[in-house]
C-alpha positions in Angstrom: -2.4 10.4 -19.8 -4.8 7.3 -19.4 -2.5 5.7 -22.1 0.5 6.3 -20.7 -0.5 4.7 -17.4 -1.9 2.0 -19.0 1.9 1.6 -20.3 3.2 1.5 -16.8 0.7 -0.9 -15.9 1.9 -3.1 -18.8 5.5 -2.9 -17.7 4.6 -3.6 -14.2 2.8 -6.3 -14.6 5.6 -8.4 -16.7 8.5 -7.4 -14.0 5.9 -9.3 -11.6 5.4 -11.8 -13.6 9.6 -12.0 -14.2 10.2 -11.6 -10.2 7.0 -14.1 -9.3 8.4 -17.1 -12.1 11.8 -16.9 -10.6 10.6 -17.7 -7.0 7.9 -19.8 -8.2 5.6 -17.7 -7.0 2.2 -15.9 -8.4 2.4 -12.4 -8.7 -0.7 -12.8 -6.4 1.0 -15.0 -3.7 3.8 -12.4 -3.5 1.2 -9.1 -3.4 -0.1 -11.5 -0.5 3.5 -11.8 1.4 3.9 -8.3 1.2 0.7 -7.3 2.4 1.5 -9.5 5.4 5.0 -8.1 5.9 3.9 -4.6 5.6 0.8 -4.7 8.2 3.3 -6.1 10.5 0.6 -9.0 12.0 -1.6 -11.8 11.3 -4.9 -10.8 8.8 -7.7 -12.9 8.0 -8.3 -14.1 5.0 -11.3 -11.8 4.5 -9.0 -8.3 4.8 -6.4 -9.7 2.8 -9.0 -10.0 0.2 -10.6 -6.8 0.3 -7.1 -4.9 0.6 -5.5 -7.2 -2.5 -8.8 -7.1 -4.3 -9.2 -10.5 -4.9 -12.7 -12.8 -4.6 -12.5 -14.8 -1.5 -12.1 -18.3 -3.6 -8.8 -16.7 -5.2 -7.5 -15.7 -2.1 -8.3 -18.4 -0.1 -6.6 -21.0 -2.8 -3.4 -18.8 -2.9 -3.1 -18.8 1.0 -3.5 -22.3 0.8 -0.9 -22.7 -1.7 1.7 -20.5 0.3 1.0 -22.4 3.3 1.9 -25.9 1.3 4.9 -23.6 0.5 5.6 -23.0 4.3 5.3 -19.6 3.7 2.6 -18.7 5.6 1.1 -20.3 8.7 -2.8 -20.1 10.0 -3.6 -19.6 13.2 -6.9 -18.7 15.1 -7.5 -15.0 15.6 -6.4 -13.6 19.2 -9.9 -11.8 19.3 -12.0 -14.7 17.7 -11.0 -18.0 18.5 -13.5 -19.1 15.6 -11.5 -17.4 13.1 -8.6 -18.0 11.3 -5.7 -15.5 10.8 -3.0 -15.4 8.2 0.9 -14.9 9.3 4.1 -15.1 7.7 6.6 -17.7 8.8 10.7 -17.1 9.0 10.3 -18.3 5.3 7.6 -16.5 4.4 9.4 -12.9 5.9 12.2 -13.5 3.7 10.5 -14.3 0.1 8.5 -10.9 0.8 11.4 -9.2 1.4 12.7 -10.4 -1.6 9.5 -9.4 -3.6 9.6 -6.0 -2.2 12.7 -5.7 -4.3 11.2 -6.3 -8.0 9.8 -2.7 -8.0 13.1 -1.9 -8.4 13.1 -0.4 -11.8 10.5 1.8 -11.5 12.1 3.4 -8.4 15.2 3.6 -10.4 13.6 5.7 -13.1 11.4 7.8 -10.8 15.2 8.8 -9.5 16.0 9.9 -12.8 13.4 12.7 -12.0 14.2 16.4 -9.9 13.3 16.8 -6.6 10.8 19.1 -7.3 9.5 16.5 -10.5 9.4 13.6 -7.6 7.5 15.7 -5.6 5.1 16.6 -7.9 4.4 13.4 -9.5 3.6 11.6 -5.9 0.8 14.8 -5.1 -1.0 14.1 -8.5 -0.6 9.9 -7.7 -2.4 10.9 -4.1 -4.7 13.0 -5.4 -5.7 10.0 -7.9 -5.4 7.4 -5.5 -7.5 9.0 -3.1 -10.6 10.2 -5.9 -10.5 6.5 -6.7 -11.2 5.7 -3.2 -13.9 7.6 -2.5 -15.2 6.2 -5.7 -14.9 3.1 -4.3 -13.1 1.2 -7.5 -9.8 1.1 -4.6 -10.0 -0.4 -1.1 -9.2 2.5 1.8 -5.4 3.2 2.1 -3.9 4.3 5.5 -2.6 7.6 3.9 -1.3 10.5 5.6 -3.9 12.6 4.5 -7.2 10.7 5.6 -5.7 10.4 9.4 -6.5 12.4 12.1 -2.6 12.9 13.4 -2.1 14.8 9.8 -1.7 18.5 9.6 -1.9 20.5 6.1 0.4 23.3 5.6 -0.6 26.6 4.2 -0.6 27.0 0.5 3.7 27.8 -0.5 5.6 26.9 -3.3 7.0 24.3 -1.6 3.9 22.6 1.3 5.5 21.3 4.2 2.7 19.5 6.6 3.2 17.8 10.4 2.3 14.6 11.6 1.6 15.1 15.6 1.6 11.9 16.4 5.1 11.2 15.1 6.6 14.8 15.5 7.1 15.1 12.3 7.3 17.9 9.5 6.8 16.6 5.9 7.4 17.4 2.6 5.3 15.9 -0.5 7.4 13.2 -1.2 7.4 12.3 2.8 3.8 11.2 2.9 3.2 7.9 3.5 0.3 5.5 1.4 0.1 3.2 3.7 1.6 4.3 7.4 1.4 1.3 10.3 0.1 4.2 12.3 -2.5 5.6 10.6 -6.1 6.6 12.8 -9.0 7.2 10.1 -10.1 10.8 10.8 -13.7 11.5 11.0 -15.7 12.2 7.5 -15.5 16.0 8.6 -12.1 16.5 9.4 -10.8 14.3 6.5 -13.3 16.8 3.9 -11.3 19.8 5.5 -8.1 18.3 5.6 -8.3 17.5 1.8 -9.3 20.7 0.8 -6.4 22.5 2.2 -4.3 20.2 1.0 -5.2 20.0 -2.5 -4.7 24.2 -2.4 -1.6 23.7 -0.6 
């Protein structure tokens, strides 16, 4: 199992590498316009490194860089005129739309996959995602089932759950990794939550 991750990994990392030379871009400089396109708003420099991972140096000299680009633009924080916050330009919006796209082949054969198989292979990805979390070897993600707007379903043969905030009912492959919406549930609630949904 370990190995054949390890293989994705492999293959992922050379179709960034592929996407990233073509735009004359890092693979780290367009993990950084994404970032920024998915949370929607300016981030300092100190998020985008704890959510990409990177030291502070790294992160620092690749926002630079994307700013020489005029990709980016820096701006003082709306809450803390003393600190600096990170935004895409019209430029910038584009390329990450663009890098969005180099995923591609993975998506295309995770399609090759049943319903059911799709299903099932994004539960055991959550479950992994989120044990590495609480681990702490993976920043927090803004996943449907660590917010306090998620509802678990009873145990069936195919889960369905709700998200109240949203109105919504779900189905495995619905839930979301990172949602713009998400509220972090208390420590409490999100034990509770977890436990019916990993016996869902």
């Amino acid at each position: 199992m370990t190995h054949s991750l390890l293989r994705l990994s492999t293959a992922m990392r050379s179709q960034a590498w592929d996407w990233a030379e073509g735009a004359g871009l890092t693979p780290t400089q367009g993990e950084i316009l994404v970032l920024l396109l998915q949370r929607k708003g300016p981030m300092r420099l100190g998020e985008i490194a704890r959510e990409t991972q990177l030291t502070a140096a790294t992160t620092s000299d690749a926002v630079s860089t994307l700013e020489h680009k005029g990709l980016v633009e820096k701006r003082r924080a709306l809450d803390d005129g003393r600190a600096l916050a990170v935004r895409l330009s019209a430029r910038g919006r584009t390329a990450a739309k663009k890098a969005l796209q180099w995923p591609d082949f993975l998506s295309k054969a995770v399609g090759t996959l049943g319903g059911d198989e799709q299903g099932v292979l994004y539960r055991a990805l959550l479950k992994t995602l989120r044990e590495l979390q609480v681990n702490g070897d993976i920043p927090p993600h803004r996943m449907c089932v660590t917010c306090k707007h998620f509802q678990p379903g009873k145990a069936a043969r195919k889960p369905t759950y709700r998200c109240s905030l949203l109105d919504l009912t779900m189905t495995d492959s619905d839930l979301r990794l990172d949602c713009a919406v998400h509220e972090e549930a208390d420590v409490l609630t999100q034990k509770k939550t977890w436990k019916l949904f990993a016996q869902a």
